[in-house]
C-alpha positions in Angstrom: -9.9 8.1 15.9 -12.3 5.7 14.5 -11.7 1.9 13.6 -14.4 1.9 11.3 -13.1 1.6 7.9 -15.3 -0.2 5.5 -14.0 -2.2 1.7 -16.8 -0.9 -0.7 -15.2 -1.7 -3.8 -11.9 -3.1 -5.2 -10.9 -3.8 -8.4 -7.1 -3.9 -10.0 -7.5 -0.3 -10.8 -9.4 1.2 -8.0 -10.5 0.7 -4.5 -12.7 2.7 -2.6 -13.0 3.3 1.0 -15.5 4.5 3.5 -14.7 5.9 6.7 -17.0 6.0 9.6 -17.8 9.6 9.3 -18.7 8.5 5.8 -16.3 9.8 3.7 -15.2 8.0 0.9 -11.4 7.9 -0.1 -10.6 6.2 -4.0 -7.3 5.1 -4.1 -5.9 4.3 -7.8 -2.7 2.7 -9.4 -0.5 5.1 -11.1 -0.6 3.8 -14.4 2.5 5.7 -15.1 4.3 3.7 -12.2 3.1 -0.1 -13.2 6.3 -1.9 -14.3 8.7 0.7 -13.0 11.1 -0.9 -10.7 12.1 1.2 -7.1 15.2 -0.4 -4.9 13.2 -1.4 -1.9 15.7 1.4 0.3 14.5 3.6 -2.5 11.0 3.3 -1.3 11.3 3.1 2.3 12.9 6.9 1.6 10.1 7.9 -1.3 7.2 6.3 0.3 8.3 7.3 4.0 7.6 3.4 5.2 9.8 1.6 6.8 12.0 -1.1 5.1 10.5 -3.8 7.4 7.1 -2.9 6.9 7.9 -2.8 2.6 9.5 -6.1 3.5 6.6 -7.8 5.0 4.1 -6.1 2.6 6.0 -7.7 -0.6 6.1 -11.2 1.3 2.5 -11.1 1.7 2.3 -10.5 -2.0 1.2 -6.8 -1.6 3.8 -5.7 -3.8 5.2 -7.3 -6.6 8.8 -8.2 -6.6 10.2 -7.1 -10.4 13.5 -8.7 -9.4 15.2 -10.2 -6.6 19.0 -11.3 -6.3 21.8 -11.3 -3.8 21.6 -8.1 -2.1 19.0 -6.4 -4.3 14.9 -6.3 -4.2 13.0 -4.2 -6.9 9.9 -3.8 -6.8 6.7 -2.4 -8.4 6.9 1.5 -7.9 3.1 1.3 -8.9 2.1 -1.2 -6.0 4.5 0.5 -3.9 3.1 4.2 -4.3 -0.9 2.9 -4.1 0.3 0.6 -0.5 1.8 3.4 0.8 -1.0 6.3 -0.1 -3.5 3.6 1.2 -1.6 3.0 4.0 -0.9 6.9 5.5 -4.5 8.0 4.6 -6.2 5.1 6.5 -3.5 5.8 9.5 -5.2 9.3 10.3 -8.7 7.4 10.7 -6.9 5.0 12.8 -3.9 2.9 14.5 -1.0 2.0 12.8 -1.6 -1.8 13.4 -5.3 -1.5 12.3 -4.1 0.0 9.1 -1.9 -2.7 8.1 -4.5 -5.0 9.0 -7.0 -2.8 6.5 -4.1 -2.7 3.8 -3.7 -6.7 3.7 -7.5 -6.8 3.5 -7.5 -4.4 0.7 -4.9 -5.9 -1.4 -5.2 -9.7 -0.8 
C-alpha cells in the first residue's frame, strides 16, 4: 500500500485526488444531500464510520453541524456522505491513520 496520495485540486464542489500509481479519484458533494440533516448514529450506521471518528471529524469543522442540543447532533448528510467516500477510497491506498490525516488536509 502506498502513502503517496497527492491534493491536485479542491474546490467546494469537487476535489480530485492522485494516487501514486497515478490514478486520479474525483470526489463530489451530493447536491441532493446539502442541507439534509442525518442523526450522527444515523451516519455512523449509513456511512459505516465510527461515531468517534464522525465525532472528531465534525469538531474539526469537517462536517457541518445543522443542529446541536441535549442529546442530539445533526449533521450535513452531504458533508457526511463526501467525508466518508473520501475517507474508504483513500483507506485502500493506504493506513487508516494516514487517511484521516489526508481527509483533514482535504477538507480544511
Amino acid at each position: 500500500m502506498s502513502n503517496q496520495i497527492a491534493v491536485i485540486r479542491r474546490n467546494d464542489d469537487e476535489i480530485i485526488l492522485a494516487a501514486e500509481d497515478v490514478q486520479t479519484l474525483t470526489f463530489k458533494r451530493n447536491p441532493a444531500l446539502i442541507g439534509s440533516a442525518i442523526r450522527i448514529y444515523d451516519a455512523q450506521k449509513r456511512y459505516d464510520i465510527l461515531y468517534q471518528t464522525l465525532a472528531k471529524w465534525t469538531e474539526r469543522g469537517l462536517i457541518r453541524v445543522l443542529k446541536r442540543a441535549p442529546g442530539l447532533l445533526e449533521l450535513d448528510e452531504a458533508d457526511v456522505a463526501l467525508a466518508a467516500r473520501i475517507y474508504h477510497t483513500v483507506r485502500q491506498h493506504t493506513t487508516p491513520q494516514h487517511a484521516g490525516r489526508i481527509l483533514n488536509r482535504v477538507l480544511s
